[in-house]
TORLOSE-738737 format. One record per atom (N, C-alpha, C): x negated, y negated, z negated; atom name; residue number from 1. Coordinates in nm, 3 decimals, always signed. Layout:
N
<atom <X Y Z> CA NUM>
...
***
This chain:
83
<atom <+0.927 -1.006 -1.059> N 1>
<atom <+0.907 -1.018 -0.915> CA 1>
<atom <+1.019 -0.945 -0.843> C 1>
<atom <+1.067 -0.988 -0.728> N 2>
<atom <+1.196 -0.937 -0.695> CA 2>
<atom <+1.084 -0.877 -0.611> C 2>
<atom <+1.156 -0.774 -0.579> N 3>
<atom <+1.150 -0.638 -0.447> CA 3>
<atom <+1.200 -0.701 -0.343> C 3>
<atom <+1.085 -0.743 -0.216> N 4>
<atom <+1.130 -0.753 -0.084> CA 4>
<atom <+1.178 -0.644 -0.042> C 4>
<atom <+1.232 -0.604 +0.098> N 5>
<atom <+1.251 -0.540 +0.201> CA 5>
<atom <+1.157 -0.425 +0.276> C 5>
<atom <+1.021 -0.552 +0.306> N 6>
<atom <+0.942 -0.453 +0.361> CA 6>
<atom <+0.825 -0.453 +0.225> C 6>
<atom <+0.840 -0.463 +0.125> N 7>
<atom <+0.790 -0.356 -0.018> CA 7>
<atom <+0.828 -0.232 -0.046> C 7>
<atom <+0.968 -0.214 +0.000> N 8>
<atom <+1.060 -0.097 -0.026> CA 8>
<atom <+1.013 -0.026 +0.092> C 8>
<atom <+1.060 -0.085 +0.211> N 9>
<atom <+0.959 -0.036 +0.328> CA 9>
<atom <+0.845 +0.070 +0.344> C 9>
<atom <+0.794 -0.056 +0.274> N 10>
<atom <+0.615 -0.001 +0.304> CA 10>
<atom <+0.588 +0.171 +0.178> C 10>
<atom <+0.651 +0.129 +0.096> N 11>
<atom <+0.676 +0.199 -0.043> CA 11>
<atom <+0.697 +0.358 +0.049> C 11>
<atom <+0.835 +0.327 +0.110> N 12>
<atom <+0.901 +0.434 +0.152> CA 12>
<atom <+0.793 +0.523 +0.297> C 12>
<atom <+0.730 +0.420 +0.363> N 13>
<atom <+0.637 +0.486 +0.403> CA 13>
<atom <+0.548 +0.596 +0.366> C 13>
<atom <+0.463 +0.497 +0.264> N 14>
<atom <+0.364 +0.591 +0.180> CA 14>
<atom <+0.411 +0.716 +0.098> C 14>
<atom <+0.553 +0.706 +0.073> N 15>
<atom <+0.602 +0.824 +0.021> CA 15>
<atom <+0.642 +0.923 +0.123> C 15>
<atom <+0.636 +0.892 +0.257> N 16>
<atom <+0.677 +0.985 +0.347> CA 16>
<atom <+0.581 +1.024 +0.373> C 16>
<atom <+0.454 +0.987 +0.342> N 17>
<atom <+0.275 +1.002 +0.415> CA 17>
<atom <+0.220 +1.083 +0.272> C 17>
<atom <+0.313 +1.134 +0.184> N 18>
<atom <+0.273 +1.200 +0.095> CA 18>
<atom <+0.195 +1.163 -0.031> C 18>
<atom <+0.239 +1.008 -0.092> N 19>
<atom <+0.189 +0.925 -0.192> CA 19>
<atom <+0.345 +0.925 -0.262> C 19>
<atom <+0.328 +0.999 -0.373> N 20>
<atom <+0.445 +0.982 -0.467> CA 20>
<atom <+0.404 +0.882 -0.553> C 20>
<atom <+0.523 +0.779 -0.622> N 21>
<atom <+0.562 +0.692 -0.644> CA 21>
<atom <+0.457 +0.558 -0.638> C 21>
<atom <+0.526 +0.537 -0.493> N 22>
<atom <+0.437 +0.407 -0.430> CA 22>
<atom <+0.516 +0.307 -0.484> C 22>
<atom <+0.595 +0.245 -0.453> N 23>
<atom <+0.680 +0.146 -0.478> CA 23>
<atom <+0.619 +0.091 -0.630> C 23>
<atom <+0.637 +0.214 -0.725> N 24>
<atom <+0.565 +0.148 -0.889> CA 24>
<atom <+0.390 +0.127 -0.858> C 24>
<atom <+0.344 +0.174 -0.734> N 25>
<atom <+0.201 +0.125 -0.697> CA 25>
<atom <+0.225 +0.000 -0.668> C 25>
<atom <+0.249 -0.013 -0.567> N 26>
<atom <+0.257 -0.130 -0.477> CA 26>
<atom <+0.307 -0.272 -0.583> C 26>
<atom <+0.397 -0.258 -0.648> N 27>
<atom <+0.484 -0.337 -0.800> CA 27>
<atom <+0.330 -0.387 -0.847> C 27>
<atom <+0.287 -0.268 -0.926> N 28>
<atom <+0.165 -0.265 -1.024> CA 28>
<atom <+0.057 -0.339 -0.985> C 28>
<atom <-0.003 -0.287 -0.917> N 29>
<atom <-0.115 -0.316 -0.880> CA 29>
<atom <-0.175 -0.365 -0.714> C 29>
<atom <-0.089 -0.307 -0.623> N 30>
<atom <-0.137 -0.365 -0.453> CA 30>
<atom <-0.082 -0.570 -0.481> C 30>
<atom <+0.024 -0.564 -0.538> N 31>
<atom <+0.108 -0.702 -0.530> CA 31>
<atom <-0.009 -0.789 -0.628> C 31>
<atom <+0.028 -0.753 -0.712> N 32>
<atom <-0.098 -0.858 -0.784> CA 32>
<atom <-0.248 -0.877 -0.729> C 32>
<atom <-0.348 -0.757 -0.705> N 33>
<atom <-0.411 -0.749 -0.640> CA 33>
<atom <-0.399 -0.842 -0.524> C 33>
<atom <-0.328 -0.855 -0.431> N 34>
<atom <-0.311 -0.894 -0.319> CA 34>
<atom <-0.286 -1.053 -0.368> C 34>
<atom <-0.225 -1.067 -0.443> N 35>
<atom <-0.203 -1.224 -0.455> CA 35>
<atom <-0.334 -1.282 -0.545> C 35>
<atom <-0.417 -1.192 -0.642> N 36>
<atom <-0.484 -1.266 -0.655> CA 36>
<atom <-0.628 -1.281 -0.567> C 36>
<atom <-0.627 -1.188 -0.493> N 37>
<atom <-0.712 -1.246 -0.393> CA 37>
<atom <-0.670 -1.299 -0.234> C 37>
<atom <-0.502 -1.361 -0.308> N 38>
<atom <-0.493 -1.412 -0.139> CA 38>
<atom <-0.491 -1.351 -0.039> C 38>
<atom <-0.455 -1.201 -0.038> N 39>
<atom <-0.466 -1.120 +0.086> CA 39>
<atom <-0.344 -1.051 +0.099> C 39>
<atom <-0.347 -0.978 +0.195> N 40>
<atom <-0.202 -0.935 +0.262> CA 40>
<atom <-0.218 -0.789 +0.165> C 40>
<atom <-0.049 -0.735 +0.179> N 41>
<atom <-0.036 -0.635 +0.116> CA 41>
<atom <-0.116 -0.519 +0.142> C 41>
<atom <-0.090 -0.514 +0.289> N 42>
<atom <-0.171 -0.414 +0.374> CA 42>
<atom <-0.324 -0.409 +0.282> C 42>
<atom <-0.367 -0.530 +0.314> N 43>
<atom <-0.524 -0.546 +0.350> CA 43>
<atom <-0.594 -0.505 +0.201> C 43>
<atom <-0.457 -0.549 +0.060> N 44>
<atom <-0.447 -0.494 -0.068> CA 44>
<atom <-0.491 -0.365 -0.113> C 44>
<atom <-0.370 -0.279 -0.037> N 45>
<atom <-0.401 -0.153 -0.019> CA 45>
<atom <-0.509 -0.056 +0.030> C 45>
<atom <-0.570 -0.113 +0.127> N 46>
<atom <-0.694 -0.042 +0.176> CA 46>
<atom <-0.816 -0.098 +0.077> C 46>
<atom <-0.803 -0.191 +0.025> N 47>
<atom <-0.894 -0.224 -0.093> CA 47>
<atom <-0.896 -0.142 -0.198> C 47>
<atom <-0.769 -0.125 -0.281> N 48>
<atom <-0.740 -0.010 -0.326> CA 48>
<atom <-0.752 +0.103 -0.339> C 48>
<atom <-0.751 +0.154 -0.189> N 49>
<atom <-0.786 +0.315 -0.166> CA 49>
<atom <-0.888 +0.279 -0.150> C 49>
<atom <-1.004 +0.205 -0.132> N 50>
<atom <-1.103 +0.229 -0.114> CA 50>
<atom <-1.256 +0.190 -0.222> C 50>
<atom <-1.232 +0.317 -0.352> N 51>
<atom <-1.264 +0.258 -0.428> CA 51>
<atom <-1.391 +0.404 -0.500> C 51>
<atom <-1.408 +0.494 -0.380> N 52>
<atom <-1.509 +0.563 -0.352> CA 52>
<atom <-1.497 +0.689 -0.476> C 52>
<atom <-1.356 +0.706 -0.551> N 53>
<atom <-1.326 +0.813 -0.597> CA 53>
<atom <-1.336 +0.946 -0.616> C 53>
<atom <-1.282 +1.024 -0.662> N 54>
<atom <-1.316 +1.218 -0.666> CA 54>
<atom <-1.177 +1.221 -0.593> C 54>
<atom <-1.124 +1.336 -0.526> N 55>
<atom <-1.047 +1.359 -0.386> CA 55>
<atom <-0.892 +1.379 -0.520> C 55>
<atom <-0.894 +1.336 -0.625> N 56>
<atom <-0.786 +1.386 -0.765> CA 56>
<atom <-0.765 +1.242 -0.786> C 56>
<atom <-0.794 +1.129 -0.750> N 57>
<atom <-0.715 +1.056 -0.782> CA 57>
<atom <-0.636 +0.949 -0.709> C 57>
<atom <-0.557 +0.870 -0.739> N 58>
<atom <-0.450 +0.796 -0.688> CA 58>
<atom <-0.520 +0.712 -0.576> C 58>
<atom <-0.645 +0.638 -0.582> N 59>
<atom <-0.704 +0.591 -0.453> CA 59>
<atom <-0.724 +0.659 -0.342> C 59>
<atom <-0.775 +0.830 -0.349> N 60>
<atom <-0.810 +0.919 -0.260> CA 60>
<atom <-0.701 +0.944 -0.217> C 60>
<atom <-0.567 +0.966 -0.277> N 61>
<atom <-0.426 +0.974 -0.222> CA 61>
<atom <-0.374 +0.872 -0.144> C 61>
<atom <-0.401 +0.761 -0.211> N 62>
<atom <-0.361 +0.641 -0.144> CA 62>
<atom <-0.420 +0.604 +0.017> C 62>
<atom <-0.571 +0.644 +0.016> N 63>
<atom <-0.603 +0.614 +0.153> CA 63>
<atom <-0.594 +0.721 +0.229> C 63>
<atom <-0.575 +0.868 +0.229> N 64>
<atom <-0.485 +0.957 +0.328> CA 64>
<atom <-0.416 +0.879 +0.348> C 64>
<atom <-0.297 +0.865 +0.281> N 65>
<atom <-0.136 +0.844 +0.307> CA 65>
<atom <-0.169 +0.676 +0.385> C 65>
<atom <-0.213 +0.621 +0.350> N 66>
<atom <-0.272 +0.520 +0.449> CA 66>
<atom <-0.277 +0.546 +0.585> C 66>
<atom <-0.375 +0.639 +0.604> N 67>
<atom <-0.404 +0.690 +0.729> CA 67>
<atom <-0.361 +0.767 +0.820> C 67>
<atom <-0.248 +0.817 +0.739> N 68>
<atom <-0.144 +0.900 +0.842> CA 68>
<atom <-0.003 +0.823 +0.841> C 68>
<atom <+0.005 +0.704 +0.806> N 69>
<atom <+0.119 +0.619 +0.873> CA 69>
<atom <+0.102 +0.548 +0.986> C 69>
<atom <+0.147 +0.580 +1.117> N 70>
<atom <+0.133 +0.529 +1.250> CA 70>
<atom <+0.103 +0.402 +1.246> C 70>
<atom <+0.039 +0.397 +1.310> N 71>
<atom <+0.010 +0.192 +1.325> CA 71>
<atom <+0.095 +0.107 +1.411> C 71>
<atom <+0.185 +0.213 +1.456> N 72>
<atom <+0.319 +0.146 +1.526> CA 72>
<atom <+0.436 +0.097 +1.400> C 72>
<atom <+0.406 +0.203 +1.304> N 73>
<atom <+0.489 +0.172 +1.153> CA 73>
<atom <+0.466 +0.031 +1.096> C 73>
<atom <+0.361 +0.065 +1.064> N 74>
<atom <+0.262 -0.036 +1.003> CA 74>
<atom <+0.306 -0.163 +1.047> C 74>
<atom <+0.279 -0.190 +1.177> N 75>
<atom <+0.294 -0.331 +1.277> CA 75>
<atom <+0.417 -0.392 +1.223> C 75>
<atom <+0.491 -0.271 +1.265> N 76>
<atom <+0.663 -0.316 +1.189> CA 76>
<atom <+0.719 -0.349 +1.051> C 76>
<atom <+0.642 -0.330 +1.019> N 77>
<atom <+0.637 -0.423 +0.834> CA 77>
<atom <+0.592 -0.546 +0.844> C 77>
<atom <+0.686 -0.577 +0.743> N 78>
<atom <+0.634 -0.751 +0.731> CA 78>
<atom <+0.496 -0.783 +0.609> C 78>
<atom <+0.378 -0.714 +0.650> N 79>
<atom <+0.268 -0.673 +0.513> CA 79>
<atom <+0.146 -0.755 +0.520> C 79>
<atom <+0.133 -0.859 +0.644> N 80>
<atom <-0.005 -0.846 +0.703> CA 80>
<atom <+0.011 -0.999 +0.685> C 80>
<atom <+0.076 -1.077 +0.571> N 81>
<atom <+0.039 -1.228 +0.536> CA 81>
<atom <-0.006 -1.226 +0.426> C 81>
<atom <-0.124 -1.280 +0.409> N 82>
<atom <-0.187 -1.312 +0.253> CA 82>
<atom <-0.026 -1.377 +0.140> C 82>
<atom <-0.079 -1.309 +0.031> N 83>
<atom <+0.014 -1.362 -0.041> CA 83>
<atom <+0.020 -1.451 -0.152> C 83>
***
């Protein structure tokens, strides 16, 4: 799978929102995820984090760092077409 733009993007977000190594998330598991249920990357991801975890693992990280990327950020990614 080639690496879009706003993958690297979005990647680089979540690593600024304090989710180390998103990009091999997002690769792994948000992209497939997302395509096999036809949903946007975004919408991937909050599926993802939201998977009712102990506050130690990669979902509980994942939906902080979710939640503290501006939704002005967010908007500006190209994330929010089913894939």
């Amino acid at each position: 799978m080639e690496v879009s733009v706003d993958i690297e993007k979005f990647a680089f977000a979540l690593e600024k929102a304090g989710y180390e190594g998103a990009l091999a998330l997002i690769k792994e598991d948000i992209v497939p995820l997302a395509q096999s249920k036809h949903i946007s990357l975004l919408e991937a991801a909050w599926e993802y984090a939201d998977q009712d975890e102990e506050q130690d693992t990669s979902w509980f990280q994942l939906f902080h760092a979710l939640q503290s990327i501006s939704s002005k950020v967010l908007k500006s990614l190209d994330i929010h077409q089913p894939l």
